[in-house]
VEXSE-511628 format. One line per field, with one value per atom (N, C-alpha, C): residue in three letters; atom name; x, y, z. Coordinates in pm, whole numbers, plus 50000, padded with zeros to 5 digits. Layout:
res	ALA / ...;
atom	CA / ...;
x	X / ...;
y	Y / ...;
z	Z / ...;
//
This chain:
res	UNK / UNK / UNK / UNK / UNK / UNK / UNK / UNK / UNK / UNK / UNK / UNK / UNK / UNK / UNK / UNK / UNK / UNK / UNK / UNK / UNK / UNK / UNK / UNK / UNK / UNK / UNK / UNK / UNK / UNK / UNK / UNK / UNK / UNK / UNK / UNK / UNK / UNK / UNK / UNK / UNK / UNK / UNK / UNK / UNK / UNK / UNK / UNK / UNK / UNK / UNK / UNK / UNK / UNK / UNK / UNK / UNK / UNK / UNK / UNK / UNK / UNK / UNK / UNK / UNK / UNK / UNK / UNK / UNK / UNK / UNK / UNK / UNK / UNK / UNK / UNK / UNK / UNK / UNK / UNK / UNK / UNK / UNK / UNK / UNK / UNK / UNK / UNK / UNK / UNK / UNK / UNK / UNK / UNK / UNK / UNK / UNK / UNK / UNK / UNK / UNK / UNK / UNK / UNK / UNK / UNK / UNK / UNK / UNK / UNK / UNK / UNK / UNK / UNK / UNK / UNK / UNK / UNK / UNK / UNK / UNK / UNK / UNK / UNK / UNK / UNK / UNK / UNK / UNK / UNK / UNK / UNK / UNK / UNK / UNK / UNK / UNK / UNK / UNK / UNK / UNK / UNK / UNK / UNK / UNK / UNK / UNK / UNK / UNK / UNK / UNK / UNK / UNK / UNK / UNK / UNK / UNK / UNK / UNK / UNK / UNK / UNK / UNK / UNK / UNK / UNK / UNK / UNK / UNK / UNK / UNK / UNK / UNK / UNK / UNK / UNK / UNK / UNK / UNK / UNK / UNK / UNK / UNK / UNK / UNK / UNK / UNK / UNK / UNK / UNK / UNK / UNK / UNK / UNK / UNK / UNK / UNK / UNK / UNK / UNK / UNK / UNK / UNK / UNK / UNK / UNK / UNK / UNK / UNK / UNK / UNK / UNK / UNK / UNK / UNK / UNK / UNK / UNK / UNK / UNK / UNK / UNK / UNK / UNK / UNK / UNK / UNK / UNK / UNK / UNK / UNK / UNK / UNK / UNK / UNK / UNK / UNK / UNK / UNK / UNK / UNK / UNK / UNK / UNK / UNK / UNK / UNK / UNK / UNK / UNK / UNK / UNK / UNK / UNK / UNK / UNK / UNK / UNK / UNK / UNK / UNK / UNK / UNK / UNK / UNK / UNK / UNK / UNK / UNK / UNK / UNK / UNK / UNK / UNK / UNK / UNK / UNK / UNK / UNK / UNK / UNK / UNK / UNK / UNK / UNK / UNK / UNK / UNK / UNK / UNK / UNK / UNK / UNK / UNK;
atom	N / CA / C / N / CA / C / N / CA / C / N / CA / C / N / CA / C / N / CA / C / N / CA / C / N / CA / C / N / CA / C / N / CA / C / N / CA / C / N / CA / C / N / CA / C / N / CA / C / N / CA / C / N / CA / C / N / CA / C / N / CA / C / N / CA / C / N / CA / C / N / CA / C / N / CA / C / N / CA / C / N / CA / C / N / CA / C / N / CA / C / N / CA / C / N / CA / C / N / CA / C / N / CA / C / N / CA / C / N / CA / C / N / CA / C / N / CA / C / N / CA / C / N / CA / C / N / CA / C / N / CA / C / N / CA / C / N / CA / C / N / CA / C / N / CA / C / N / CA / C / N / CA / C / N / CA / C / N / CA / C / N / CA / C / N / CA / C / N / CA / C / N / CA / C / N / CA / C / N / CA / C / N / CA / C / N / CA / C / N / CA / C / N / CA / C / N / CA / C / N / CA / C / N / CA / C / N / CA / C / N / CA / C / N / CA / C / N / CA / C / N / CA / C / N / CA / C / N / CA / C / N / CA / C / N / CA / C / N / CA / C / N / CA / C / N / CA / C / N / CA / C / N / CA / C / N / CA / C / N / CA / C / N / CA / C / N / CA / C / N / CA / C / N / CA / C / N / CA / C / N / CA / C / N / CA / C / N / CA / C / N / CA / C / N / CA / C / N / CA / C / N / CA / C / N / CA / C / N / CA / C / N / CA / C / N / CA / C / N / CA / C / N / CA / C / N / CA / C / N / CA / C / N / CA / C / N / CA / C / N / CA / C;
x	15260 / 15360 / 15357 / 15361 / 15380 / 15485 / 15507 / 15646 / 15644 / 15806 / 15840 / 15950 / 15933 / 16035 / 16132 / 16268 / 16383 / 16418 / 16405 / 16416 / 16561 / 16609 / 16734 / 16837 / 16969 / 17068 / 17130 / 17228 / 17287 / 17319 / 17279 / 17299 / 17329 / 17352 / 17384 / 17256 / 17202 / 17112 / 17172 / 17261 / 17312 / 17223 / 17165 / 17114 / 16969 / 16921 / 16795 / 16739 / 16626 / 16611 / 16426 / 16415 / 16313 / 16225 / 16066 / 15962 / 15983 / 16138 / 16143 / 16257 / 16314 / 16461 / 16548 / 16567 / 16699 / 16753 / 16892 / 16973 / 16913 / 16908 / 16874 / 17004 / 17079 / 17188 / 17223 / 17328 / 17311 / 17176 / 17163 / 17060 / 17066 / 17005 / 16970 / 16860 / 16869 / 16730 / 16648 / 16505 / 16417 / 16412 / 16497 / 16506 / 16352 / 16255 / 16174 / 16243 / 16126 / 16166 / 16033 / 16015 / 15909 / 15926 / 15885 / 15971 / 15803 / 15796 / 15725 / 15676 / 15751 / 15714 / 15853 / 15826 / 15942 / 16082 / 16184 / 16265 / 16302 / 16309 / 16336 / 16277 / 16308 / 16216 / 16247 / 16361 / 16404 / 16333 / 16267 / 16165 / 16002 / 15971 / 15782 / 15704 / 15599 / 15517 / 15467 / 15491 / 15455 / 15335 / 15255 / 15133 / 15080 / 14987 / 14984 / 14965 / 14924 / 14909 / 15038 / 15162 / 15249 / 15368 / 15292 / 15372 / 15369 / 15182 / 15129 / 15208 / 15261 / 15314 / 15466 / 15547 / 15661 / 15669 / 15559 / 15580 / 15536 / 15475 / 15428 / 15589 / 15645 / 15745 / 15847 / 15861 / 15954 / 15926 / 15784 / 15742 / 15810 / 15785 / 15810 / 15915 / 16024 / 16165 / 16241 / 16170 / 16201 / 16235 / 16316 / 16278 / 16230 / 16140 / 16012 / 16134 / 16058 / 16107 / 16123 / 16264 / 16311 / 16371 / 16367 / 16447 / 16602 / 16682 / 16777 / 16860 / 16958 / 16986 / 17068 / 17094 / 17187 / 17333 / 17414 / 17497 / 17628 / 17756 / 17823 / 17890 / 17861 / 17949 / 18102 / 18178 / 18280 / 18391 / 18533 / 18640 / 18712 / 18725 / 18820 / 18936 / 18948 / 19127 / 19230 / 19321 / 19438 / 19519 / 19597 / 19656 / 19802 / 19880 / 19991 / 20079 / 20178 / 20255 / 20344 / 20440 / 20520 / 20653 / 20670 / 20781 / 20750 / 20615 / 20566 / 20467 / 20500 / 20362 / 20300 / 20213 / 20101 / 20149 / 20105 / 20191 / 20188 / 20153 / 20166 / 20320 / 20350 / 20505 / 20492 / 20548 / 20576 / 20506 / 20417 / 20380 / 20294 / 20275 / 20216 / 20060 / 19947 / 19797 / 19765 / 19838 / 19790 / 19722 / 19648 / 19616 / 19684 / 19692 / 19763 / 19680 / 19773 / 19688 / 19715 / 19598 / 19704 / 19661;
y	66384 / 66289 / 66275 / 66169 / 66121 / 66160 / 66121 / 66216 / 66100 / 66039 / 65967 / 65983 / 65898 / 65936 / 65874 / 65856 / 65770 / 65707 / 65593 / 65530 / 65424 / 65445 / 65371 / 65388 / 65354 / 65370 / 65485 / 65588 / 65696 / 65610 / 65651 / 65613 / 65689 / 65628 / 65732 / 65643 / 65791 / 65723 / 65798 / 65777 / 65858 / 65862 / 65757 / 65758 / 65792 / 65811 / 65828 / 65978 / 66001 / 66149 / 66176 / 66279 / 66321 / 66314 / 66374 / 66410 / 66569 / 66609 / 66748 / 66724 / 66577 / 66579 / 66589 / 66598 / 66611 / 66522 / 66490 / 66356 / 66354 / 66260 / 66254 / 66238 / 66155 / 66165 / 66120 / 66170 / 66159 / 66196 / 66030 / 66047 / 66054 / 66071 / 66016 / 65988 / 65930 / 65892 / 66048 / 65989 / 66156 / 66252 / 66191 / 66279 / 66243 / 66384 / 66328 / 66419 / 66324 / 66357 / 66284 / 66440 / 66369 / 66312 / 66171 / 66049 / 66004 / 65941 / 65840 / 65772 / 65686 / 65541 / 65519 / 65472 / 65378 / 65317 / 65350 / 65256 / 65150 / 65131 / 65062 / 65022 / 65013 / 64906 / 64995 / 65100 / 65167 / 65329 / 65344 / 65465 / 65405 / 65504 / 65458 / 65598 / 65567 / 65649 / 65785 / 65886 / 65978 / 66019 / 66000 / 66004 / 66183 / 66240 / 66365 / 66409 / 66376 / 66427 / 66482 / 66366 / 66421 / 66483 / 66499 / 66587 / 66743 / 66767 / 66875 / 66944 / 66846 / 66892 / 66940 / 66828 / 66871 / 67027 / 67060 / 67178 / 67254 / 67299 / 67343 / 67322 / 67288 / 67296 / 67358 / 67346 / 67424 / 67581 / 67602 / 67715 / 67774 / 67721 / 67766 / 67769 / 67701 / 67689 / 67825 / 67862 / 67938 / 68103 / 68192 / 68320 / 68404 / 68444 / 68560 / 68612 / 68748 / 68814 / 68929 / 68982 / 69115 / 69101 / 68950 / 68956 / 68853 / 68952 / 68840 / 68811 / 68710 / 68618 / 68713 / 68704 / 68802 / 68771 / 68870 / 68897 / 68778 / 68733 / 68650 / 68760 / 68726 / 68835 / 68843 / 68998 / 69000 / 68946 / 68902 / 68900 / 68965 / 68870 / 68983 / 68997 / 69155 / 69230 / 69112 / 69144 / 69010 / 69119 / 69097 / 69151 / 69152 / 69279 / 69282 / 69163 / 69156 / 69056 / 69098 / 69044 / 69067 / 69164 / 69280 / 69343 / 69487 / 69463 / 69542 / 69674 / 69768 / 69896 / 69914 / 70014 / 70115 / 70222 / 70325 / 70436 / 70535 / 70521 / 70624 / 70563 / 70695 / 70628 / 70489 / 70455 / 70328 / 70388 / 70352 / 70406 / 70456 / 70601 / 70686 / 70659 / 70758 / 70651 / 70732 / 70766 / 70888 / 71028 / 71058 / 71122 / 71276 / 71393 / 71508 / 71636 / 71693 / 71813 / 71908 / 71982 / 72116 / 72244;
z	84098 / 84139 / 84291 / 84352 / 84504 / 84552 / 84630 / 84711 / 84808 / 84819 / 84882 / 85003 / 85119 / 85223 / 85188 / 85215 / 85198 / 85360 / 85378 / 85515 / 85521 / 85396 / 85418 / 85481 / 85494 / 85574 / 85407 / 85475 / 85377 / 85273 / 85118 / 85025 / 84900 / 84799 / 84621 / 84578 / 84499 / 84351 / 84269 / 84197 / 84049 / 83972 / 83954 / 83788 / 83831 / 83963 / 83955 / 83925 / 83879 / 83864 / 83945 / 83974 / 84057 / 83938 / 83982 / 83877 / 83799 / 83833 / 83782 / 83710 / 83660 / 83588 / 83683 / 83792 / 83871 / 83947 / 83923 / 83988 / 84130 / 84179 / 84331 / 84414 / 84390 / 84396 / 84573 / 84673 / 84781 / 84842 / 84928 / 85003 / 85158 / 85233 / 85428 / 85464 / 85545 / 85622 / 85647 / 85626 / 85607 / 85456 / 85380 / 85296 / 85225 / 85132 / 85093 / 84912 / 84851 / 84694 / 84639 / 84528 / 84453 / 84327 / 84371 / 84205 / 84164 / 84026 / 83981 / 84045 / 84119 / 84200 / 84272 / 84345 / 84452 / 84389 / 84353 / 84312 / 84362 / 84529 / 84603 / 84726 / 84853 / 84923 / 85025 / 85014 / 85101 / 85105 / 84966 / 84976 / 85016 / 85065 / 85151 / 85122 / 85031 / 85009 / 85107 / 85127 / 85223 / 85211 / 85324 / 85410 / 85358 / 85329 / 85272 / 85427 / 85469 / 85655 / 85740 / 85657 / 85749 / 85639 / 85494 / 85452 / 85456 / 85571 / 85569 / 85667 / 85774 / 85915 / 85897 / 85760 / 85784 / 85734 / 85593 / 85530 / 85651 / 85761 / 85857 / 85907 / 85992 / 86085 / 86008 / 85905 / 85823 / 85825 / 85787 / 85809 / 85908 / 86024 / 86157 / 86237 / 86112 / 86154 / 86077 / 85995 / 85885 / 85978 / 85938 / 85967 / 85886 / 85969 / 85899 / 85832 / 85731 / 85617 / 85700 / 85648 / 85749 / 85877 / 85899 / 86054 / 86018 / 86091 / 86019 / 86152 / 86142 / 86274 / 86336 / 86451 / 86521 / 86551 / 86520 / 86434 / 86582 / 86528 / 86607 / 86694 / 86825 / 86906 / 86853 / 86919 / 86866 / 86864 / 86841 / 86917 / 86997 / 87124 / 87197 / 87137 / 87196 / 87183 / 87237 / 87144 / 87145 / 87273 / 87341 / 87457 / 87374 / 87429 / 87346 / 87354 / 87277 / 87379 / 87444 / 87490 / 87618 / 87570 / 87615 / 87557 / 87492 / 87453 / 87361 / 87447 / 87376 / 87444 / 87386 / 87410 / 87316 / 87293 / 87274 / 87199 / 87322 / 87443 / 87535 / 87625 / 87679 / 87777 / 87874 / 87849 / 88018 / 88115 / 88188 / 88306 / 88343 / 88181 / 88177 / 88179 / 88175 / 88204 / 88085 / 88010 / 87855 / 87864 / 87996 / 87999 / 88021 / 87969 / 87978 / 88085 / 88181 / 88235 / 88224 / 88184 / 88134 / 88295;
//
């Protein structure tokens, strides 16, 4: 089966189904899908050249196996609010000397 680009403006195909049975359903510009044939004027046959490049950039967008993204820094400490202490005296710096 060919594999087609979708160049239309955002669209629905409900009733359409891929070469694997599956609704196609919401589309966008770029989207590719492999159908039968063209339903419309708004899918364009994809070039095997530049379907070699997109599977390539994907590759390479991809993260290797075992590395995983780094983690969201933390939140800062909320500051007490006004009125309020910590559990050492007014004043005090917590520290004890013996």
């Amino acid at each position: 089966m060919p594999d087609f680009v979708y160049t239309g403006s955002p669209g629905m195909y409900p009733m359409l189904r891929d070469a694997r049975d599956i609704p196609v359903g919401a589309v966008a510009p770029g989207d590719i899908r492999e159908l039968d044939e063209a339903p419309d004027t708004s899918w364009t046959p994809l070039d095997p050249g530049v379907q070699e490049h997109i599977e390539a950039l994907q590759q390479i967008t991809e993260a290797p196996d075992g590395i995983e993204p780094p983690a969201p820094a933390p939140e800062p400490a909320a500051d007490p609010e006004p009125g309020q202490q910590d559990d050492n005296e007014a004043g005090q710096s917590g520290l004890v000397e013996h």
